[in-house]
C-alpha positions, 0 to 999 in steps of 0.5 A: 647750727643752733635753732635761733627762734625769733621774738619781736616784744613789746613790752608795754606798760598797760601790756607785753604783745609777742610775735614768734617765729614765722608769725606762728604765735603770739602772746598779750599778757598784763604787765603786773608782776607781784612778788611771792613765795614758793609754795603759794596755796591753789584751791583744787591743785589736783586741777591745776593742768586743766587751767589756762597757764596765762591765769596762772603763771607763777615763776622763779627767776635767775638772772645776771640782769636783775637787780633781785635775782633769784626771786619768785613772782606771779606774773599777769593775771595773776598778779593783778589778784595780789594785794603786792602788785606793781606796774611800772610806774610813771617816771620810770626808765623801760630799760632800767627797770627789773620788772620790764626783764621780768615780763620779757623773759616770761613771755619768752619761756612761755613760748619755748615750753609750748609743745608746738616747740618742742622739735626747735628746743633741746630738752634734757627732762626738765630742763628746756634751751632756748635761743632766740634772735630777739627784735624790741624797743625803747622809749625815744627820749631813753635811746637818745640817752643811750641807754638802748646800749645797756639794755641791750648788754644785759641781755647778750652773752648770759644765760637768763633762767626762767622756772615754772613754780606753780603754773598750770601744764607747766610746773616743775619746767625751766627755760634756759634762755640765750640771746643769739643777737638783740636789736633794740629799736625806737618806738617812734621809728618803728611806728614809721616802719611799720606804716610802710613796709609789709612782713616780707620787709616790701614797701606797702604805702607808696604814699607815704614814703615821701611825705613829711609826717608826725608819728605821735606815739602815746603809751603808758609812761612816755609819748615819742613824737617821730618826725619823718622826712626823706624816708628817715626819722629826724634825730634831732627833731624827734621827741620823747616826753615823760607824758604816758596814760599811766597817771591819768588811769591811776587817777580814775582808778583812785577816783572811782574807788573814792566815789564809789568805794569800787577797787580796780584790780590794775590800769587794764580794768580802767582801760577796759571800762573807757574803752568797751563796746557796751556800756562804755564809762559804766561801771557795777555798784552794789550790783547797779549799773553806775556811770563813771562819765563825769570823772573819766571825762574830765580827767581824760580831756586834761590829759588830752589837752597836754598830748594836743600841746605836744602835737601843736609844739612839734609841728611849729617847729616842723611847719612843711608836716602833711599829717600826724599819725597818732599810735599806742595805746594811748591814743586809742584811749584818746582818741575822742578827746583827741578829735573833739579838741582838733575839731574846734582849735587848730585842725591839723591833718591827724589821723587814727586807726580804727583798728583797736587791735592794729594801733597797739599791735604797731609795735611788736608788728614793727618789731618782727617785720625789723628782726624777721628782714634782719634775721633772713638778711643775716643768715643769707650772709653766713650760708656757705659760698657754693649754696649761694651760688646753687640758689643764684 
């Protein structure tokens, strides 16, 4: 039987976390993608083995899924040094978007080319097949349109070929990849599962299974609001909203070059700015150290605001809730803005991780625990009668 490596990705808009195979890797990398040529020029390309291939991923990209097929790309780190890059923009549909498949099948040849691989994956010289059993998600409001069933068919019964152009440690590799099965999750049901089930798929949080809660998702294009009750997500009464970060980081990123004649790289160098342990809301101008307070501040509580609205919204229409859990990335960017403003109007019971890494890890966490539990369950059904019967 073929080797089915598992994937649980989150593609994010700020960027894309992956799980693999039994918790054994991870990978986080920005989501910007930049179109390029082939033989792009490296200063030192005698050195280019010894570099990070993260700081340098370039790729050529074949497809039946991708609108532009056959193109080449920086990806990441490297993307954001382009003067062509692009992030996914506000408004935009996740499963529509070429560039959401563009970061998703890089992530995965990026782990099928690790060496730690190599015992799971044939390879024929250059040429690396991989199969995987892949666990993500889609925005609520995008699964309630039904498009989670398109994504999904794109990505089924091809064959998704990824080529290492110019890439540290990995030039000249392809990366056949095949989808053995897909499930494509909403992101709010899986923030709920990912509070109350462990990786071996165990109920971990007693407390929380019965209770009436709000899970309020904040990521870069979208907020889901999941209403739970009776250990399930509410359908009819779960929200999504086309109100993400994206726009408010856009803004201070324009701002601050405006004021300061400063030019960000990407929405990651404005989130880092607002949320770093020292010198948090400064920035260096002209080699001194200047503070940005006054524009984030005032363009982080109006968007603060608009999530509040949401929040209060929802739970008028769910009076019975005991407490909202707010998740993402969004939320950790948030979250200040967010108290101060509960603290002095209406005091609902919410709540925060004060796990940076735990809140925008939820989830590709979520994500694995979902396809792990549905992988084991899966191949326990296609084991033979008398093997079953040897482990009873």
């Amino acid at each position: 039987m073929t080797y089915s490596r598992i994937a649980a990705v989150d593609v994010g808009n700020d960027s894309i976390k992956a799980i693999f195979g039994h918790l054994d890797s991870e990978l986080n990398i920005p989501n910007v993608v930049a179109r390029d040529i082939e033989d792009r020029p490296v200063i030192g390309i005698e050195e280019l083995d010894n570099k990070d291939p993260l700081d340098g991923l370039h790729i050529r990209l074949h497809s039946p899924a991708l609108k532009d097929n056959n193109a080449i790309y920086r990806i990441g780190n490297l993307a954001t040094k382009s003067n062509n890059a692009t992030e996914l923009d506000p408004g935009s549909s996740k499963s529509e978007e070429d560039q959401t498949l563009i970061m998703l099948f890089a992530t995965l040849a990026l782990d099928a080319v690790n060496a730690r691989n190599e015992k799971h994956f044939t390879r024929n010289k250059n040429v690396i097949d991989a199969n995987y059993t892949l666990g993500t998600g889609l925005p609520l409001r995008e699964v309630k349109e039904g498009k989670d069933a398109g994504y999904r068919s794109k990505l089924l019964g091809s064959v998704h070929q990824v080529e290492f152009l110019i890439t540290p440690k990995y030039q000249g590799l392809k990366v056949n990849i095949k989808f053995d099965e897909v499930k494509v999750y909403p992101e709010g049901f899986a923030a709920y599962i990912n509070l109350v089930m462990d990786n071996n798929a165990n109920i971990i949080n007693k407390d929380l299974i019965d209770k009436r809660i709000l899970i309020q998702d904040i990521g870069g294009l979208s907020t889901d609001i999941a209403v739970i009750k009776n250990r399930n997500v509410d359908d009819d009464k779960a929200q999504g909203f086309n109100l993400g970060v994206s726009e408010a980081l856009e803004q201070i990123r324009e701002e601050i070059r405006s004021k300061h004649g400063v030019e960000l790289d990407s929405r990651r160098d404005v989130v880092e700015i607002i949320t770093k342990k020292n010198d948090r809301n400064h920035i260096m101008v002209r080699g001194s150290r200047t503070s940005v307070h006054d524009i984030t501040d005032r363009i982080l509580l109006d968007l603060a605001k608009k999530q509040y609205r949401l929040l209060r919204n929802v739970w008028l229409k769910n009076s019975q809730t005991e407490i909202c859990y707010f998740v993402g990335g969004g939320a950790t960017v948030l979250k200040d803005y967010l108290k101060t403003l509960n603290n002095s109007l209406d005091g609902y019971n919410i709540d925060f991780f004060e796990d940076e890494k735990e809140s925008i890890w939820m989830m590709a966490n979520a994500y694995y625990k979902l396809i792990a539990d549905f992988k084991k369950k899966s191949d326990k059904a296609k084991e033979p009668k008398d093997q079953k019967a040897v482990k009873a």
